[in-house]
DRENKOLPA-406856 format. One record per residue (C-alpha): residue number from 1; residue in three letters; x, y, z. Coordinates in nm, 4 decimals. Last residue first. Layout:
N
(r NUM,'ALA',(X,Y,Z))
...
//
This chain:
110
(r 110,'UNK',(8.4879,8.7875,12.0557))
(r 109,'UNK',(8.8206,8.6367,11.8996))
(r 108,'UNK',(8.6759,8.5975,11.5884))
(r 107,'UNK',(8.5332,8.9334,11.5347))
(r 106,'UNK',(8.8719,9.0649,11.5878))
(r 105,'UNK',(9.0215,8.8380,11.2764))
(r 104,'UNK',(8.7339,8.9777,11.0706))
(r 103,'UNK',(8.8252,9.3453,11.1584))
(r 102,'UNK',(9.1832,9.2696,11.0757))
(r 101,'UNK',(9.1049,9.1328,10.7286))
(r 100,'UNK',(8.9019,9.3606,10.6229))
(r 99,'UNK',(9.1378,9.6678,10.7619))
(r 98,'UNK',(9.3815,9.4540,10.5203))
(r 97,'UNK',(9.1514,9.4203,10.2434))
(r 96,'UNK',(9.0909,9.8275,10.2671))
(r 95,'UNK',(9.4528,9.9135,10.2788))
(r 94,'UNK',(9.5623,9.6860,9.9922))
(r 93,'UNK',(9.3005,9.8252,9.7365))
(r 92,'UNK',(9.3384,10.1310,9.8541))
(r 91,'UNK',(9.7648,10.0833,9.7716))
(r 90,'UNK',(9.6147,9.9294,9.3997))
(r 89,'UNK',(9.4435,10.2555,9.3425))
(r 88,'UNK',(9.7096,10.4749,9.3943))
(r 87,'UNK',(9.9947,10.2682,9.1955))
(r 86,'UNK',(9.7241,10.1764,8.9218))
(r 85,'UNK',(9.6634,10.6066,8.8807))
(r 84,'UNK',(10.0553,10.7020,8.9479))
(r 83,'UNK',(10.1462,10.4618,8.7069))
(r 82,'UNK',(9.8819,10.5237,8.4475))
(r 81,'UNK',(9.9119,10.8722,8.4494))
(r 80,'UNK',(10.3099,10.8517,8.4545))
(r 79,'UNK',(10.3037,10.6823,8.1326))
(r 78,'UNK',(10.0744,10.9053,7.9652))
(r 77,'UNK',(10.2969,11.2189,8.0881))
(r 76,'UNK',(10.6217,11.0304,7.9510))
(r 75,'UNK',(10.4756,10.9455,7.6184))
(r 74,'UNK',(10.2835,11.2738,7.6102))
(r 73,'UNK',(10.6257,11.4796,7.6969))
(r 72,'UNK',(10.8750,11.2976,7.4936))
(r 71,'UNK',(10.6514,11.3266,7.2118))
(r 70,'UNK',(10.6780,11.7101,7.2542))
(r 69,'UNK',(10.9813,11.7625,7.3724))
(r 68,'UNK',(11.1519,11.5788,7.0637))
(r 67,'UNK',(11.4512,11.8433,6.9848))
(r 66,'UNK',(11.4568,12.0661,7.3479))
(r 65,'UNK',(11.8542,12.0869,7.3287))
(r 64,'UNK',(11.8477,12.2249,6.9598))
(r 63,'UNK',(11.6581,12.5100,7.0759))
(r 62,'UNK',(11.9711,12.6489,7.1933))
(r 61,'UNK',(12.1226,12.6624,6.8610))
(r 60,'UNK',(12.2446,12.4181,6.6066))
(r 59,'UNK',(12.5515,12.4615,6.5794))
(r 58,'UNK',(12.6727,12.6588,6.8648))
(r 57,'UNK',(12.4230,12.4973,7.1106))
(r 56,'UNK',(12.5363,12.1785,6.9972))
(r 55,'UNK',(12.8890,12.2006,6.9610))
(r 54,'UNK',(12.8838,12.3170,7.3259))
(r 53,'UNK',(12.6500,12.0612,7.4963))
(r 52,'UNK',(12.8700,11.7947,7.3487))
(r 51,'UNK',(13.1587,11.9681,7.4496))
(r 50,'UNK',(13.0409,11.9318,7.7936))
(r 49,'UNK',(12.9022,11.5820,7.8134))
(r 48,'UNK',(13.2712,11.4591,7.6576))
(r 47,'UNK',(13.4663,11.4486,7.3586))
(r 46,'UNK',(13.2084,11.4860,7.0568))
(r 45,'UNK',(13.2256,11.3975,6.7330))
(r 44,'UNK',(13.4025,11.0549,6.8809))
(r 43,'UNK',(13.3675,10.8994,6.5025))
(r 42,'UNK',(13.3437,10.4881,6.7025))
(r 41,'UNK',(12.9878,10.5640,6.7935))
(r 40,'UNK',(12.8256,10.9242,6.7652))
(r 39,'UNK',(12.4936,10.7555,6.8368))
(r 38,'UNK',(12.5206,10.7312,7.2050))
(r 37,'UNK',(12.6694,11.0612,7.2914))
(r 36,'UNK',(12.3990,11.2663,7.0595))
(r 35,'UNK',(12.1234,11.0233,7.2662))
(r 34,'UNK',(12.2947,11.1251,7.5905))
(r 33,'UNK',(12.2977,11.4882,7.4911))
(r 32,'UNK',(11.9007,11.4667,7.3610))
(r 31,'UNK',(11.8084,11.2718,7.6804))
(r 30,'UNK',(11.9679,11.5397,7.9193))
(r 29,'UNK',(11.8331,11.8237,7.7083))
(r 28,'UNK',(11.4825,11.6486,7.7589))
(r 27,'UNK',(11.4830,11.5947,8.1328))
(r 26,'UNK',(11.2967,11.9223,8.2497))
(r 25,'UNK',(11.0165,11.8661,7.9836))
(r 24,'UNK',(10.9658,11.4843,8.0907))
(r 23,'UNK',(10.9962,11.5595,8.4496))
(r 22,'UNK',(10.6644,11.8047,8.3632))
(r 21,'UNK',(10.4978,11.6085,8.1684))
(r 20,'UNK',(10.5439,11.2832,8.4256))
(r 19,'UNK',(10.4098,11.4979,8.6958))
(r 18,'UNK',(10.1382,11.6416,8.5673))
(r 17,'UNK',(10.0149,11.3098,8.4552))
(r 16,'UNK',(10.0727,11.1505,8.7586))
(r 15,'UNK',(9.8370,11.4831,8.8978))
(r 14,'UNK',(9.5992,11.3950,8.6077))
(r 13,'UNK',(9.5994,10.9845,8.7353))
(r 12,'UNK',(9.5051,11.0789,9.0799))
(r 11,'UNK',(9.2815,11.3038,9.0280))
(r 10,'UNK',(9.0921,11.0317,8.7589))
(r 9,'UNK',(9.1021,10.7654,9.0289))
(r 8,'UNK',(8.9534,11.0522,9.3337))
(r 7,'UNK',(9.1510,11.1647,9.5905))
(r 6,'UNK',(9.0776,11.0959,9.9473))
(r 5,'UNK',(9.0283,11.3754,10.1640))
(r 4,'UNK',(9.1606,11.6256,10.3934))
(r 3,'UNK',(9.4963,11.4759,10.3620))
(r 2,'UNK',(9.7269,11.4442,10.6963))
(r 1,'UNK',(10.0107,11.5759,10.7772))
//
């Protein structure tokens, strides 16, 4: 399908943006249990993924699981506005000097 229009450098770097905030929200229990599984070292506090949820959530609570959203967000979000903005605008970048580049090697045949 294909897109009505172009999007602009500053849509493209909100919707990276977006999309980094959002992946970073959505993966933060996963980072806080691997941290917890990292850190425990040699002590083995925790036996697996599974118990490590468990003692967790009984411990601490549920909320425990979303420690450090909010940095983890921003960093994640900023990150993924500057990828997703470079990424767009260098693949323009490479589209338009290639149609250069073809048109030129046209007008050199004629």
């Amino acid at each position: 399908m294909q897109a009505k229009r172009d999007l602009y450098d500053p849509e493209n770097a909100l919707i990276g943006a977006f999309a980094g905030a959002v992946t970073g929200a959505i993966t933060t229990p996963l980072d806080v249990i691997k941290t917890r599984l990292m850190v425990q070292g040699t002590s083995k506090q925790y036996k697996g993924v599974f118990d490590c949820v468990q003692k967790i959530v009984q411990e601490e609570g549920p909320s425990a699981l979303t420690k450090g959203i909010g940095p983890r967000v921003l960093w994640i979000g900023i990150g993924g506005s500057i990828f997703f903005g470079v990424l767009e605008r260098t693949k323009k970048i490479l589209l338009d000097r290639r149609h250069k580049n073809k048109s030129s090697e046209i007008s050199k045949t004629q």
